[in-house]
N, C-alpha and C positions, 0 to 999 in steps of 0.2 A: 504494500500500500504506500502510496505518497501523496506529497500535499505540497502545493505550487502557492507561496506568496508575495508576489509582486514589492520589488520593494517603494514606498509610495514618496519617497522623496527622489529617487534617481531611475529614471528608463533604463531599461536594458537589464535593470540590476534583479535578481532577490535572492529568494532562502527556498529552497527540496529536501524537505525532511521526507525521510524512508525508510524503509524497514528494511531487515535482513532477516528472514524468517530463522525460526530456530534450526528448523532441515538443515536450512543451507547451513550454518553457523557449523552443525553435528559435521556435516559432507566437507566442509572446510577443515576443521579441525582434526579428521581422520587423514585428508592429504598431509597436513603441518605434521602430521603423527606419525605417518611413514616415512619420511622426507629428515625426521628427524632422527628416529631411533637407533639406526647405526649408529649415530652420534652420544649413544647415551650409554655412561659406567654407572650398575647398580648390582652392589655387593650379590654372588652368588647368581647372576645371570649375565651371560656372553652377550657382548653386544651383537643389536639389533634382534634378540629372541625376548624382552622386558616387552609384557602387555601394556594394554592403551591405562588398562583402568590402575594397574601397578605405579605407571609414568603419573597418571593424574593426584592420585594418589598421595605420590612424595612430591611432584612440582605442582600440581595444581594444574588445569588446564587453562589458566591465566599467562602460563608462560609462553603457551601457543598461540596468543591471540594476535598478537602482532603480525606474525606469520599467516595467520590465520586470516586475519582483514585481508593481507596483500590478494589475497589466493580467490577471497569472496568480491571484495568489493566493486572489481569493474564490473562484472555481468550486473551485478544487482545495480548499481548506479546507473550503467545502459537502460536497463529496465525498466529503471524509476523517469528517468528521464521520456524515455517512450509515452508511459502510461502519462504523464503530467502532460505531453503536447508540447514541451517545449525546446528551441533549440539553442544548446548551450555552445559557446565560443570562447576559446582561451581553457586554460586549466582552472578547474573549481578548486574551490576551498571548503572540504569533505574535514568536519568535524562530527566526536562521537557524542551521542546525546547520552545514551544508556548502553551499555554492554552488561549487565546482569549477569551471573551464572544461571543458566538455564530457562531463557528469556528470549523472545527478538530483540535483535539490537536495533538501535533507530538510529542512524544519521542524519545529521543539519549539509548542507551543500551552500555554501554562498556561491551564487552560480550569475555568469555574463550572456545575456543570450542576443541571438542575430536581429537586427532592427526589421521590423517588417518595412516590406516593398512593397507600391503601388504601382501597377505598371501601366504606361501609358501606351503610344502605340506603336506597338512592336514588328509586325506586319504589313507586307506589301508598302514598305519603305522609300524612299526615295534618296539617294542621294547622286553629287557630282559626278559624271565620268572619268575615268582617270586617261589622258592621252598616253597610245600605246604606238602611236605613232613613228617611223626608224626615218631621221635623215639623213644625207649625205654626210654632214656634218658632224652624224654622229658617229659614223661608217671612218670618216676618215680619223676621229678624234680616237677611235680605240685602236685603230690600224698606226696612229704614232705615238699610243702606249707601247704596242708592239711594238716597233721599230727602238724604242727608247730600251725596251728591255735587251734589245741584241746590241745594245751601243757596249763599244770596248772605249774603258780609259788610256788614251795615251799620253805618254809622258811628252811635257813639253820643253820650250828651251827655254833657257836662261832668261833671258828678254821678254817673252811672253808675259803679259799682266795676268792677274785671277781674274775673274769674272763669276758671277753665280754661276750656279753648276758644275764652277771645277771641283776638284777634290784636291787638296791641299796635304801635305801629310808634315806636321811640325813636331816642335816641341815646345812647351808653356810650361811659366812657373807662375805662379798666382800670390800677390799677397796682400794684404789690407793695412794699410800703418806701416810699411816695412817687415809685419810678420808673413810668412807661411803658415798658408794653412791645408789641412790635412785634405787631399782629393783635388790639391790645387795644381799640380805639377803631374805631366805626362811626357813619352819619350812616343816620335816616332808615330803618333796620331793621327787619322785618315779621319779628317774632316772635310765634309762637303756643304759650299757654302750656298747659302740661302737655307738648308734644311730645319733651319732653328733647332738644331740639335744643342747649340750654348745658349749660355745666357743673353738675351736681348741686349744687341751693340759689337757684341765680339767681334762675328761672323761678317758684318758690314765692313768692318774696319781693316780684314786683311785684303778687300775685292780690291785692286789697281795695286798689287805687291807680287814681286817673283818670287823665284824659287832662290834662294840663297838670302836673303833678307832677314833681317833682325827687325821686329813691331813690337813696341809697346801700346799694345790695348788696354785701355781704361775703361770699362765700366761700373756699374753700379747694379749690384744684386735687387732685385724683387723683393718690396714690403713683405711680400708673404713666401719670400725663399722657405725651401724645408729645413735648411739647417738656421737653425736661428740664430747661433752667433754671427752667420754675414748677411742675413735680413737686412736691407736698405744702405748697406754701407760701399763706398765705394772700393775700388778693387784696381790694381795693375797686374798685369800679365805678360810677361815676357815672354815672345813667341819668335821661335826660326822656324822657317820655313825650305825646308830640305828641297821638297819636292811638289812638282805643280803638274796635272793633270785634267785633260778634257776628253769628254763623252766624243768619240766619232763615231754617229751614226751610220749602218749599212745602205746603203740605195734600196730605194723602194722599187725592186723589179722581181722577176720569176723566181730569181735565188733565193732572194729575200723569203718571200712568199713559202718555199720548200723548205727553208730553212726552221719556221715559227710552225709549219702545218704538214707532216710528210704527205696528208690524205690530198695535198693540191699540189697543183703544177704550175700554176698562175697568179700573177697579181690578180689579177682580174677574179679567179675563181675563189683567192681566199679574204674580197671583197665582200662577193656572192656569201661564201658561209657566215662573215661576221656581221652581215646585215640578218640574215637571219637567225642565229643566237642573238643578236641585242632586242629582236621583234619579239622572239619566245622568253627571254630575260624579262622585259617591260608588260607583256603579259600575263606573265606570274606575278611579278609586280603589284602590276595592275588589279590583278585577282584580289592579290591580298591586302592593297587596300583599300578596295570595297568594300571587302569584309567586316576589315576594320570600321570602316567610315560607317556601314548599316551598324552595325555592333553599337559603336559610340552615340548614335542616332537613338536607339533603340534605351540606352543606359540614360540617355538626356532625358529621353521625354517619360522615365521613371521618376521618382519619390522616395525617398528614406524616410520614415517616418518620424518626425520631429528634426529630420535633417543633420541626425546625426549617427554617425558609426561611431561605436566601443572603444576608444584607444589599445585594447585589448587586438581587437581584430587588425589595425594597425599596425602596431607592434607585430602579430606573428606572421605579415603579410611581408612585414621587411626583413624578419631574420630567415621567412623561409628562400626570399631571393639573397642573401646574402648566404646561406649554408650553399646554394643552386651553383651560385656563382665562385664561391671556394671549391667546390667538387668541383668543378668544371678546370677550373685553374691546377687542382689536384691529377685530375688524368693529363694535364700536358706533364709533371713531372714538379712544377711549383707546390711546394706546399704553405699552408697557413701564413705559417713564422716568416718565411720565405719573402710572400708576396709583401706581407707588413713589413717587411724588414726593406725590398728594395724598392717599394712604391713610396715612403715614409709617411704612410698613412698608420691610422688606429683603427682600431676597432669601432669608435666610437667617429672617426670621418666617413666608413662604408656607410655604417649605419645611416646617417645624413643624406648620403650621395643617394639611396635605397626609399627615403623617404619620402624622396618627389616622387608623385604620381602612387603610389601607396594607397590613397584615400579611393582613388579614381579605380587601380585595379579591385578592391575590395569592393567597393559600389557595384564593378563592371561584372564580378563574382554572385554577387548576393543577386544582383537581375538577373543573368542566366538561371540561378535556381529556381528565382519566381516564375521565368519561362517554362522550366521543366515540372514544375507544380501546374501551371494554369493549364497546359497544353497535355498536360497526364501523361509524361514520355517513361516509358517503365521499361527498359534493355532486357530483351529475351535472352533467354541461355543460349541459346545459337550465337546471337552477337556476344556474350561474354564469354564462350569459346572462340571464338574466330580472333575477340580482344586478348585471348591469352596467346593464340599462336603465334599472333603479328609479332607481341612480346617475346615471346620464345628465341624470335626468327633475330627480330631485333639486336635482342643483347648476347646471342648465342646460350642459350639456358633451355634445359629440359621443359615441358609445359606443367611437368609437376612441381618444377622449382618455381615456376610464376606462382601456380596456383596457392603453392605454401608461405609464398611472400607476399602476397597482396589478399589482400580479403576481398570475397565476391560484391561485399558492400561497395569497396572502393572502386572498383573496376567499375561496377553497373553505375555509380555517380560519375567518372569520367564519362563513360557512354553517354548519359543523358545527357552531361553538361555538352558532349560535341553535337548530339543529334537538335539540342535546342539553336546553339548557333546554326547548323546547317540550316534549320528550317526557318529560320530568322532569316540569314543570307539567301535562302532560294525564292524566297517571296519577292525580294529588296528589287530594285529597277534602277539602272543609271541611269541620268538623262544628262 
């Protein structure tokens, strides 16, 4: 049994008191019983052969309870939560009211639950068309990305000035006040000028210098540099300059062409192909932001109710893209420590950077639900077979290992959540 009370000074907020029948309590505390006994020395019996009611006995079945909660509490809090109709967000704060011996236990919950949604009009949509349009211009502009990518550095001569786009290769010594500072000095450095890979002003200031020249660069560090002892302060840097180098571009002809594409033999033909990858490019594109754009369309002309979302929901909508985006950083071979260590960010800058637009995905979250309530979308076992296989196929995993990792709960709420978008999306109309 449970009991749902609104807390009446704050939304979103209240108190789930519940019960824990005593069944369950008995069926909990015989697992805790098992789970423990090997564990138990009592004069004149080998462990794990000590009866329940011997162990109760000399410990009391109070010693198991803690054990015991962990083992009951989630199904019966699911439960409660069910039978009440309501839906909870964030982690509750599950206090015990009574735990009796030989009793139902009752639990208190201070529970956050999801703001109700109004939805407006979600269908048969309208938005912008996205142009998918291929020019000439833009044919030519990937074709001398191409071209740029087959460019060789060659060394120039003495006399030759830099210019943006050489690459320079020096050596710097950095120091502020007459001291050196630590990451200030390099030997033999291949910098390429314009890339703003230094500090704003450097870079400017060796263009119109050769190769063999001695520059002292002056600038001035960024208010918000990361290292904060040279935050805003000015700076000299002593730089020679070894060696001086320019991109010479291939000729745009047949070579060229066979060189960037083995499947052509022609300027001409691997024109033809890159006009039609930028068309299928721009129309994927285009697709998705359609999508997008009905999607957002659809979230605008909703309502949150009293206009607000949970800080709660907030909060675990940013650390679950910041966990997203640490895994992701984890498979290239960056770890945690790593990334913080050579981004010179904190934990506490991700989090920020994470919090724009947070509000917006949680909104854009909470309406697709209401979409798949209003619209009654219920994923058949066929589609949550098919969604394990793709999975399987996916991360290369047996379909039993999906199936043991994911609850069918969660599968069939992905399901809905994509079938509600689709049907959002296939109603919408560009104009």
């Amino acid at each position: 049994m449970s009991n749902w009370t609104p807390a009446a000074d704050q939304k979103n907020q209240g108190t789930l008191e519940f019960e824990i029948s005593r069944a369950q309590v008995e069926a909990g505390l015989e697992k805790a019983f098992q789970q423990n006994k090997n564990e138990v020395s009592i004069p004149g019996f080998r462990k794990g052969k000590v009866t329940k009611a011997l162990f109760f006995s000399k410990f009391g079945e109070e010693a198991l309870y803690q054990q015991t909660m962990d083992i009951v509490l989630p199904a019966a809090y699911e439960a409660a939560v069910e039978e009440a109709g309501v839906t909870p967000v964030g982690r509750p704060n599950i206090e015990p009211v009574s735990m009796n011996k030989g009793e139902d236990w009752t639990m208190k919950a201070e529970i956050t639950t999801a703001p109700e949604i109004k939805l407006g009009e979600y269908l048969n949509l309208e938005v912008p068309a996205e142009d998918t349009e291929v020019s000439d211009s833009d044919v030519d502009a990937e074709i001398k990305r191409l071209q740029d990518g087959q460019a060789e550095l060659v060394l120039q001569e003495a006399e030759v000035k830099a210019q943006n786009g050489d690459t320079v290769v020096i050596d710097f010594d950095g120091s502020v006040d007459g001291d050196h500072f630590d990451g200030g000095q390099s030997n033999d450095f291949s910098l390429e000028l314009g890339s703003g890979q230094f500090i704003p002003g450097f870079e400017e200031q060796l263009v119109g210098h050769s190769a063999g020249e001695d520059v002292d660069v002056k600038v001035t560090f960024p208010a918000d540099y990361q290292a904060a002892d040279l935050a805003g302060k000015e700076a000299l840097f002593e730089v020679k300059i070894h060696e001086l180098k320019r991109k010479e571009l291939p000729e745009l002809d047949d070579e060229f062409a066979k060189d960037v594409d083995e499947e052509v033999e022609t300027l001409a033909e691997l024109k033809e192909k890159t006009s039609k990858k930028l068309a299928d490019d721009k129309a994927s594109a285009a697709k998705e932001a359609f999508e997008d754009a009905v999607i957002a369309k659809a979230v605008e002309n909703a309502s949150v109710d009293g206009d607000n979302i949970p800080e709660t929901m907030i909060d675990e909508d940013v650390h679950r893209q910041m966990d997203q985006y640490l895994a992701q950083l984890q498979q290239q071979g960056i770890s945690r420590e790593m990334f913080f260590q050579i981004s010179g960010q904190t934990e506490d800058d991700l989090h920020k950077q994470f919090e724009e637009g947070a509000a917006t995905r949680v909104k854009t979250n909470l309406v697709i639900e209401a979409i798949v309530n209003a619209e009654g979308i219920e994923p058949t076992e066929a589609q949550v077979t098919e969604e394990i296989k793709n999975l399987a196929t996916q991360y290369n995993m047996d379909e039993a290992q999906v199936r043991a990792t994911l609850s069918e709960s969660l599968l069939k709420h992905d399901i809905a959540m994509r079938e509600a978008v689709n049907k959002v999306t296939d109603s919408a109309k560009a104009v």
